[in-house]
N, C-alpha and C positions, 0 to 999 in steps of 0.2 A: 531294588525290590520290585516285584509284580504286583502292577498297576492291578487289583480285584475289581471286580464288579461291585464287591463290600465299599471297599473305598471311595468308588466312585459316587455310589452311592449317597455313601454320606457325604459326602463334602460337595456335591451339586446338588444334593432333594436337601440335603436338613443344615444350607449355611449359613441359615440366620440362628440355628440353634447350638452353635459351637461357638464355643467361648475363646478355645486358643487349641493351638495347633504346636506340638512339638514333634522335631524330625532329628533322628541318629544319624551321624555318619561313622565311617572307620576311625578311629584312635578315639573314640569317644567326645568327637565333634557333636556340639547341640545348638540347633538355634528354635526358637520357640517366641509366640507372640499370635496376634489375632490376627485371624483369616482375612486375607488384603483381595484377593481377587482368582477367583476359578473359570477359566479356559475351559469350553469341551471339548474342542476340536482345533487343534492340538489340543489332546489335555495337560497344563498348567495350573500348577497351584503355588499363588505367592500368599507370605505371610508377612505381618508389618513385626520384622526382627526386632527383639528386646536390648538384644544384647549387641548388635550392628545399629541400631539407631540410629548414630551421629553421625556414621560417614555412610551408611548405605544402609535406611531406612524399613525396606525391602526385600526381601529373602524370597528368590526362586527356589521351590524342591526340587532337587535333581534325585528321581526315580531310580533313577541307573546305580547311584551313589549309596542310599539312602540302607539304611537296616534298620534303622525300627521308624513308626509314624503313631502321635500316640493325639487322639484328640477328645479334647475335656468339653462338656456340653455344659451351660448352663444351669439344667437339673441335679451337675454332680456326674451324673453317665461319663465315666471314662473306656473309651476303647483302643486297642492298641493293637498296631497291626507289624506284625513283622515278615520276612521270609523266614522259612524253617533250614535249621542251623545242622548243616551236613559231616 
């Protein structure tokens, strides 16, 4: 998916204000958990995986990969970002 300016946004200005970070991949791969650590240069965004916990803790998003990126704010504010479906 395409790295937006949106995106960026949110996840470098407002990432004490996100609660958890969920990411799509192809056959309906999900992994989802709270915001572990954001890279700007390279940009990088790891998340501490829910559901990979025990044997890899840690979850890199692969941008390349990815179709939907959906993130829940503390206030409730969910935004969800996708590419547009051709």
């Amino acid at each position: 998916m395409e790295i937006t300016f949106d995106i960026k946004d949110d996840l470098i200005s407002h990432t004490k204000l996100i609660e958890n970070v969920e990411v799509v991949y192809k056959k309906k791969k999900k992994h989802n958990g709270a915001l572990s650590a954001v890279k700007i240069s390279p940009f990088e965004v790891r998340i501490l995986d829910e559901t990979t916990k025990e044997e890899n803790p840690q979850h890199l998003i692969d941008f390349d990969l990815a179709q939907q990126l959906t993130l829940t704010f503390f206030d409730g504010t969910v935004k969800t970002y996708q590419d547009p479906i051709v």
